[in-house]
ZADO-1210 file (C-alpha; in nm, 4 decimals, padded with zeros to 6 digits):
<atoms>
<atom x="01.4374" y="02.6543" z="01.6125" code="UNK" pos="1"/>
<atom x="01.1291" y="02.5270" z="01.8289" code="UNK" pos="2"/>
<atom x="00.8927" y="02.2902" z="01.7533" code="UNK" pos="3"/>
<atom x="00.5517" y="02.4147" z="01.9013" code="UNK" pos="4"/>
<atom x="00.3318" y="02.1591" z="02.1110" code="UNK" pos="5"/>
<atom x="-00.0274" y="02.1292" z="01.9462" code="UNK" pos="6"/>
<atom x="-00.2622" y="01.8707" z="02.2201" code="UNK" pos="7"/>
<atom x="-00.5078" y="01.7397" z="01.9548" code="UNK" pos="8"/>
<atom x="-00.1983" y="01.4774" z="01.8691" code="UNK" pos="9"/>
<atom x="-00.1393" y="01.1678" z="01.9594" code="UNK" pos="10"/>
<atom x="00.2109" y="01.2542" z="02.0343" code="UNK" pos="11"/>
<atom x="00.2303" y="01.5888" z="02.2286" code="UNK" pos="12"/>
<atom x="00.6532" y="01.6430" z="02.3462" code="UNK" pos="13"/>
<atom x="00.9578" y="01.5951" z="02.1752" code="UNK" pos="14"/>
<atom x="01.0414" y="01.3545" z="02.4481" code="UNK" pos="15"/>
<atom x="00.7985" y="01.1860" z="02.3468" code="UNK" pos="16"/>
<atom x="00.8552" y="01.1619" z="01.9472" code="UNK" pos="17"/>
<atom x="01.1886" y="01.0468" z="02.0701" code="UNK" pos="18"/>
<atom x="01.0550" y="00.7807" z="02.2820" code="UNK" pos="19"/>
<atom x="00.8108" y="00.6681" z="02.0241" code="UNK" pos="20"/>
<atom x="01.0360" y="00.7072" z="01.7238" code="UNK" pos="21"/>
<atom x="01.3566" y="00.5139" z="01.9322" code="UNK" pos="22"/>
<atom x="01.0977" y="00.2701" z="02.0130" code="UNK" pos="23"/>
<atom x="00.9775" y="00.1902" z="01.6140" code="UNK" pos="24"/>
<atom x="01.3772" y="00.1820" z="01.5410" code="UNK" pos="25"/>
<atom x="01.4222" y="-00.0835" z="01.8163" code="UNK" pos="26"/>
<atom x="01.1557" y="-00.2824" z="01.6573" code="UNK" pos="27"/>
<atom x="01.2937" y="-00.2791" z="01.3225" code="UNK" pos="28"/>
<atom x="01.6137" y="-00.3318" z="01.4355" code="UNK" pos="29"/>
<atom x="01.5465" y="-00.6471" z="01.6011" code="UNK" pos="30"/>
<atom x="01.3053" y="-00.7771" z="01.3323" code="UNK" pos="31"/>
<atom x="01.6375" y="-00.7508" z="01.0977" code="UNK" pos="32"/>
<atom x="01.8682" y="-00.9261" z="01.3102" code="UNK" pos="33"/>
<atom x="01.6161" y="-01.2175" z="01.4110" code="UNK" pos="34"/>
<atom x="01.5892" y="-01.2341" z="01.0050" code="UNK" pos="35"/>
<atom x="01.9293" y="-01.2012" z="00.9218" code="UNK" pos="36"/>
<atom x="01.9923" y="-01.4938" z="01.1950" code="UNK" pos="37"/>
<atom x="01.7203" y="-01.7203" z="01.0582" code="UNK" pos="38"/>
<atom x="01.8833" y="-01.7025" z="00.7114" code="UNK" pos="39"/>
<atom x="02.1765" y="-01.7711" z="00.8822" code="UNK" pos="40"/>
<atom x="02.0695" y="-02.1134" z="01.0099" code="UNK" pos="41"/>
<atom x="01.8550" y="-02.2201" z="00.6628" code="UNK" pos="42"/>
<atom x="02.0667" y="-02.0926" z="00.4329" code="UNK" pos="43"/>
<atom x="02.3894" y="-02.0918" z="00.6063" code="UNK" pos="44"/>
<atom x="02.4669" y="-01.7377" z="00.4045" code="UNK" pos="45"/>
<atom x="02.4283" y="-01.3628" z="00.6387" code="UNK" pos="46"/>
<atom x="02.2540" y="-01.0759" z="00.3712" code="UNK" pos="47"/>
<atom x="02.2793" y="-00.8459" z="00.6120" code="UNK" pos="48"/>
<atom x="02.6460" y="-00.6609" z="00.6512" code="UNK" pos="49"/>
<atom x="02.4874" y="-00.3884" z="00.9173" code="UNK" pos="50"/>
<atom x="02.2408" y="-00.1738" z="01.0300" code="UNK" pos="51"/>
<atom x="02.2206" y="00.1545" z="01.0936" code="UNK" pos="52"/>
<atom x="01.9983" y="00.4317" z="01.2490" code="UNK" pos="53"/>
<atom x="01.8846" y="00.7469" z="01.3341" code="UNK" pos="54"/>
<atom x="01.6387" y="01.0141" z="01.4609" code="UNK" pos="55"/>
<atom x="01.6325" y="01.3123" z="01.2723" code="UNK" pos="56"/>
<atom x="01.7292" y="01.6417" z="01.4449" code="UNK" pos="57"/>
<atom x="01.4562" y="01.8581" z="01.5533" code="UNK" pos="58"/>
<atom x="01.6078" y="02.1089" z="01.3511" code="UNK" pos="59"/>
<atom x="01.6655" y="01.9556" z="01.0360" code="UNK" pos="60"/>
<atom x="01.2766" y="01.8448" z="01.0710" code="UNK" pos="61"/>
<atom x="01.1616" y="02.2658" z="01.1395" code="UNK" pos="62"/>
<atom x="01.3658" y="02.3009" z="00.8293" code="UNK" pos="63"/>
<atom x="01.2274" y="02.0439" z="00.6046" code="UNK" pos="64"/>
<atom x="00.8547" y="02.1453" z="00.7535" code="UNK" pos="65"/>
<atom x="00.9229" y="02.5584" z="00.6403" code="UNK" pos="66"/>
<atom x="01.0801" y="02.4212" z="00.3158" code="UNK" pos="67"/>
<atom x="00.7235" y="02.2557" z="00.2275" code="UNK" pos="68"/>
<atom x="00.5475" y="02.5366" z="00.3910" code="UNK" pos="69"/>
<atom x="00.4223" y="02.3693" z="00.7318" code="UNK" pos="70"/>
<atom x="00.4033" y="02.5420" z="01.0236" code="UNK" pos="71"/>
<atom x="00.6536" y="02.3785" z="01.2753" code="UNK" pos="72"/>
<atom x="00.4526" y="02.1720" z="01.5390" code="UNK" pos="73"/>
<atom x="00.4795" y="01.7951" z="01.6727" code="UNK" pos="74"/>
<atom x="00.1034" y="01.7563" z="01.4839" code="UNK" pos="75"/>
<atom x="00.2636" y="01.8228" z="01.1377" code="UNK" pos="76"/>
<atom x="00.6102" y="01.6514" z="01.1840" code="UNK" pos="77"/>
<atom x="00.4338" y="01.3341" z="01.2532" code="UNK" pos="78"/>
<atom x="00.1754" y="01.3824" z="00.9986" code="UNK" pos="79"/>
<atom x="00.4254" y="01.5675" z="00.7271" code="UNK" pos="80"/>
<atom x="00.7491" y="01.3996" z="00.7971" code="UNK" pos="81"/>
<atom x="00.8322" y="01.0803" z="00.6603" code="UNK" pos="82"/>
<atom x="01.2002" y="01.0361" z="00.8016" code="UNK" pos="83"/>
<atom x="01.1950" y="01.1201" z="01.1907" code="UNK" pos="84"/>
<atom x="01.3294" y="00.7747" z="01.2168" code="UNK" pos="85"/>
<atom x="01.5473" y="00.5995" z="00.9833" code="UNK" pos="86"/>
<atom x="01.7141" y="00.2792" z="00.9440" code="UNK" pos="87"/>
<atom x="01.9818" y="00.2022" z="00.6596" code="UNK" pos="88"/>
<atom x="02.0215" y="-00.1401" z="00.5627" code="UNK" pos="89"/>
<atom x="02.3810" y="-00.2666" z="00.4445" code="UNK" pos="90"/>
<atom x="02.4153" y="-00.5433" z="00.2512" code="UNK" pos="91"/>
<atom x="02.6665" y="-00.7241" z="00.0226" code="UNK" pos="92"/>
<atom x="02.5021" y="-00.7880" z="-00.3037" code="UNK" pos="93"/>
<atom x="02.2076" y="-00.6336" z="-00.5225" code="UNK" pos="94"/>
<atom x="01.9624" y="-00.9460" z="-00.4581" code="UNK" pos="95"/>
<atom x="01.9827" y="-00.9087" z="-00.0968" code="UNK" pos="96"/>
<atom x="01.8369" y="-00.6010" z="-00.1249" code="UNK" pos="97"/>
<atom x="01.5013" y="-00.7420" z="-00.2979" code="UNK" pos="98"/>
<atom x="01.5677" y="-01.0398" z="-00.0306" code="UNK" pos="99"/>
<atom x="01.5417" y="-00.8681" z="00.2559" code="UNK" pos="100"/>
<atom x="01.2768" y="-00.6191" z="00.1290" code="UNK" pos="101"/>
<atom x="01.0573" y="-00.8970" z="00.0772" code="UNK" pos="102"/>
<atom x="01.0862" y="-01.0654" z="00.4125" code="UNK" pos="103"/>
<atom x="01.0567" y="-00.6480" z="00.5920" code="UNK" pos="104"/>
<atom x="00.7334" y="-00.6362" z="00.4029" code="UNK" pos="105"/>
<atom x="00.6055" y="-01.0158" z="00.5000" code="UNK" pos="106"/>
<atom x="00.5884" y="-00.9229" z="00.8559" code="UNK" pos="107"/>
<atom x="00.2380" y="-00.9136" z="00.9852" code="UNK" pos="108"/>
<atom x="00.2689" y="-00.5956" z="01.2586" code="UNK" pos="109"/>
<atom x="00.4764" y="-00.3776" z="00.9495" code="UNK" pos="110"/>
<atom x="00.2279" y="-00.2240" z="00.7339" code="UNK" pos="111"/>
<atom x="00.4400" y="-00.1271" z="00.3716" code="UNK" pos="112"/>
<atom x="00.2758" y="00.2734" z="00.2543" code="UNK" pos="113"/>
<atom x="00.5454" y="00.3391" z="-00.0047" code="UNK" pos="114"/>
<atom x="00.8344" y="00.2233" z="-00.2260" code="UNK" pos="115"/>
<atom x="01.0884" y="00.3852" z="-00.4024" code="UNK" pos="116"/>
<atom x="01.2988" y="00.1689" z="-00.5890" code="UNK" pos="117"/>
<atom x="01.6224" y="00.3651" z="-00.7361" code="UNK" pos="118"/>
<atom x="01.8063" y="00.0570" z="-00.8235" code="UNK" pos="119"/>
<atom x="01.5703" y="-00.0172" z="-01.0991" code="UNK" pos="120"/>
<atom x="01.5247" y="00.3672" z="-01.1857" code="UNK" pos="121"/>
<atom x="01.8404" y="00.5771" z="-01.0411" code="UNK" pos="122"/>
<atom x="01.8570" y="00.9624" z="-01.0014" code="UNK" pos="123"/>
<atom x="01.9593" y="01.1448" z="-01.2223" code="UNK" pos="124"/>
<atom x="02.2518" y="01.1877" z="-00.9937" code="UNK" pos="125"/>
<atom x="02.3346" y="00.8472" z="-00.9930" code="UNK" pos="126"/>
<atom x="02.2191" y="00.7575" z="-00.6721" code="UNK" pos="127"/>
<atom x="02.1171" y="00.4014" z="-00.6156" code="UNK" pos="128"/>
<atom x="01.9105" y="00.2185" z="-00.3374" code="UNK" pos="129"/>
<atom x="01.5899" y="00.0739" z="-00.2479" code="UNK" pos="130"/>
<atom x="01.3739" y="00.3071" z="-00.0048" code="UNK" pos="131"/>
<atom x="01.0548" y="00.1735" z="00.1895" code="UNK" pos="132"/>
<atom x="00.8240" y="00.3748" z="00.3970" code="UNK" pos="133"/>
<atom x="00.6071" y="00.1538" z="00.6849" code="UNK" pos="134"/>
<atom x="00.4965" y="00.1673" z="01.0275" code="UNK" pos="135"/>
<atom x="00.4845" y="-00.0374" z="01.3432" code="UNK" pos="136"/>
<atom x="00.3147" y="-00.0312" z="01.6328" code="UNK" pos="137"/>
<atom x="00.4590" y="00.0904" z="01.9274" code="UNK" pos="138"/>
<atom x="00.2848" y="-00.0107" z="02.2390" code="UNK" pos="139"/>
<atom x="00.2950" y="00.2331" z="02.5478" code="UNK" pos="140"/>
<atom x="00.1205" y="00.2147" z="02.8462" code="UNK" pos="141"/>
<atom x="-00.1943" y="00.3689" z="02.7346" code="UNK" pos="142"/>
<atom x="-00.2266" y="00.3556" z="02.3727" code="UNK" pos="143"/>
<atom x="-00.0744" y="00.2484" z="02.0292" code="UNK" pos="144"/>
<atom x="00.1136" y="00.4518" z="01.8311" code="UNK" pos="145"/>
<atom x="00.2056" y="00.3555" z="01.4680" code="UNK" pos="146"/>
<atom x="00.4876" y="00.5030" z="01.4046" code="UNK" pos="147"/>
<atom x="00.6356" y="00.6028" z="01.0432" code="UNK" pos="148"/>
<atom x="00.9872" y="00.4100" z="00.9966" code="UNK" pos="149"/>
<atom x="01.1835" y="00.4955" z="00.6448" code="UNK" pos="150"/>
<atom x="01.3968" y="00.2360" z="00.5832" code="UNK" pos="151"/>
<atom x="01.6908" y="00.2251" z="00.3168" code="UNK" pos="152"/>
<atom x="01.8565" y="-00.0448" z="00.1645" code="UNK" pos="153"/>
<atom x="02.1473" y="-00.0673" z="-00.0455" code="UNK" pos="154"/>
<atom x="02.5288" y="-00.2245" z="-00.0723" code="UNK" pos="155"/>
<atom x="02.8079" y="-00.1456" z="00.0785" code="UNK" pos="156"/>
<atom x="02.9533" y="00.0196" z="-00.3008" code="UNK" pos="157"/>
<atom x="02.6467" y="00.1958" z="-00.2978" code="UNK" pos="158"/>
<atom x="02.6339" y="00.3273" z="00.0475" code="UNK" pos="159"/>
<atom x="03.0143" y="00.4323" z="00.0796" code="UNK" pos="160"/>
<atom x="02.8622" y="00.6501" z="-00.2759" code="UNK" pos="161"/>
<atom x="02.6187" y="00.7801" z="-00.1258" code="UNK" pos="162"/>
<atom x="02.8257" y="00.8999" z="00.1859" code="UNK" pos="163"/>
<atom x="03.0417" y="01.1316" z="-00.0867" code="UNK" pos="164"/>
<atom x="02.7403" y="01.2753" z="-00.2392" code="UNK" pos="165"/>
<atom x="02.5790" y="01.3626" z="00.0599" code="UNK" pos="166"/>
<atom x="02.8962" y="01.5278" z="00.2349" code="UNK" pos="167"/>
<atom x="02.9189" y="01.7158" z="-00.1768" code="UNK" pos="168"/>
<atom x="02.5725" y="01.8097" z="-00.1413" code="UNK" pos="169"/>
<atom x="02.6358" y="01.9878" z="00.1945" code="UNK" pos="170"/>
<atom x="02.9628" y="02.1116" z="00.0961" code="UNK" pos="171"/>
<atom x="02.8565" y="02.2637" z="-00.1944" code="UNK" pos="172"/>
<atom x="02.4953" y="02.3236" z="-00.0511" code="UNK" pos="173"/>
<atom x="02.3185" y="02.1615" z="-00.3619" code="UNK" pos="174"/>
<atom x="02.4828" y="02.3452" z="-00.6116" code="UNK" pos="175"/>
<atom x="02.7792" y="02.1744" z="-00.6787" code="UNK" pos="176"/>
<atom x="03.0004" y="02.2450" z="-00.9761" code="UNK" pos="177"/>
<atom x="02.8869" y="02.0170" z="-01.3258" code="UNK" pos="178"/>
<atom x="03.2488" y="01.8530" z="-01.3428" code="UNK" pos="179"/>
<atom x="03.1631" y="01.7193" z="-00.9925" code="UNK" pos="180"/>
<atom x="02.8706" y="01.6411" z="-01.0753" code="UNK" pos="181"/>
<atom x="02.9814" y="01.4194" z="-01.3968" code="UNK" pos="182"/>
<atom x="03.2287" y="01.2661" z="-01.1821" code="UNK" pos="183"/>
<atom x="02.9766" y="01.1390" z="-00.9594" code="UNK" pos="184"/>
<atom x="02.7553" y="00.9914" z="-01.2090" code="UNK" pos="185"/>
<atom x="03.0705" y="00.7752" z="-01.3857" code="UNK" pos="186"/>
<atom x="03.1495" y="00.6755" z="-01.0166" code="UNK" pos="187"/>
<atom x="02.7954" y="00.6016" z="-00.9463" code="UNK" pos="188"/>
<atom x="02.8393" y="00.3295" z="-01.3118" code="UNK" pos="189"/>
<atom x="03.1650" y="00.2225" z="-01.1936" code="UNK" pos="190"/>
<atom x="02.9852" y="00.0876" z="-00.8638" code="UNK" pos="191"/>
<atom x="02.6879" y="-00.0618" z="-01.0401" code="UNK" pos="192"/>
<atom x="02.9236" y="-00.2150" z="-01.2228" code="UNK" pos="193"/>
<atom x="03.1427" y="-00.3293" z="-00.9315" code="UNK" pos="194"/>
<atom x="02.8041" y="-00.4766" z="-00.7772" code="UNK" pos="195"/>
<atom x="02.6897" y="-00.6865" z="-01.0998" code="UNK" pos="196"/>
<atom x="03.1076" y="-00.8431" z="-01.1089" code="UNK" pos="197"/>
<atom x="03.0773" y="-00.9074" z="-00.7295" code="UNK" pos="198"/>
<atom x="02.7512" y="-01.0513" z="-00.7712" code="UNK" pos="199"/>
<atom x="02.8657" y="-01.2998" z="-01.0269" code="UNK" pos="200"/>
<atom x="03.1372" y="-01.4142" z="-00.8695" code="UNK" pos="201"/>
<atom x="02.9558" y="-01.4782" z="-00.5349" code="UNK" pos="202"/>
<atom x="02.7262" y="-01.6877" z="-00.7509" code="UNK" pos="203"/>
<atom x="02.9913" y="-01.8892" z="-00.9216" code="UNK" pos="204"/>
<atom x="03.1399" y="-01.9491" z="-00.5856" code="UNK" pos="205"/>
<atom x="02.8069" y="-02.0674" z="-00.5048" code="UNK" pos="206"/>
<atom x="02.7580" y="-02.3266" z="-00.7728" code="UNK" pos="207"/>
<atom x="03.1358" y="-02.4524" z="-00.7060" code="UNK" pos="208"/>
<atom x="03.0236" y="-02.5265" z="-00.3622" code="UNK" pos="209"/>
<atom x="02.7006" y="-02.6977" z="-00.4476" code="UNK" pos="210"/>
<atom x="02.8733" y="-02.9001" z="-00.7084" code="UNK" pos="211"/>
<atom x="03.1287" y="-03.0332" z="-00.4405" code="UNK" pos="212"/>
<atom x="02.8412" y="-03.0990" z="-00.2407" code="UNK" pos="213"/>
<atom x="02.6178" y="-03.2881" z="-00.4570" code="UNK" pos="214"/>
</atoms>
């Protein structure tokens, strides 16, 4: 699978949707760990477990651009494809996630075009976690390029549960058998429920410490 050059874009090589999508990731990824340090300092408290990233194969993205009935050049993955780069966010509790989407979205050069929240409103698989769609600017030598950066953000309980049903979905190439699928969506309860205990405690740990403190 090829990806044909077209010259009326802005990017015109896979070399260079690599450069310029690395680039974006980079940017991101240092704009998290800058935050993740400030609140750090202030707060004394890291939201941030890890951080994780990736630039989607050119195959996967000639597959997902047939799928929606695209013809497979660079013009139309950057214009149709949403997830050429990706960043996961891991963090330890539910209101980190709303945390750290907040301060992702507060900075000036990252322009927010989309949110999916699936914490609030799940799949019907069960899946869980809090997707945002933005760009930033990637400066080259001779031009700007904003660059498309999906970036998800979830808990640990709800990453290592999203792992499972990903390697299912493969496995079973989406059609997995309905017992499976029922056993996912009670594990998928069993870690919201998992997140809401941890989340209490960590509070109540919290208020123990400030009381000592006070």
């Amino acid at each position: 699978m090829e990806l044909k050059v077209e010259r009326d874009s802005d990017i015109e090589s896979w070399m260079e949707v690599t450069l310029v999508y690395n680039s974006a990731l980079k940017q991101i990824s240092t704009k998290l760990e800058i935050l993740n340090d400030e609140f750090q300092h202030v707060h004394r408290y890291n939201p941030i477990e890890h951080i994780k990233s990736r630039i989607k194969t050119s195959e996967s993205i000639v597959k997902k651009l047939r799928r929606h009935g695209y013809e497979s050049t660079i013009q139309n993955m950057v214009l149709y494809v949403n997830d050429i780069a990706g960043i996961r966010v891991i963090c330890s509790f539910t209101s980190d996630i709303y945390r750290i989407a907040d301060m992702i979205a507060n900075q000036s050069d990252i322009k927010v075009i989309a949110v999916k929240d699936y914490i609030t409103n799940p799949k019907p698989s069960g899946y869980k976690s809090y997707h945002m769609l933005v760009t930033v600017p990637v400066y080259l030598s001779d031009r700007i390029i904003d660059a498309k950066v999906e970036i998800q953000i979830r808990t640990v309980a709800m990453d290592f549960w999203a792992s499972l049903e990903h390697k299912i979905h493969y496995k079973f190439e989406g059609n997995a058998p309905e017992h499976i699928k029922n056993e996912l969506i009670s594990c998928a309860q069993m870690v919201a429920e998992l997140d809401a205990k941890m989340l209490r405690l960590n509070e109540e740990v919290r208020n123990i410490s400030q009381q000592k403190n006070d």
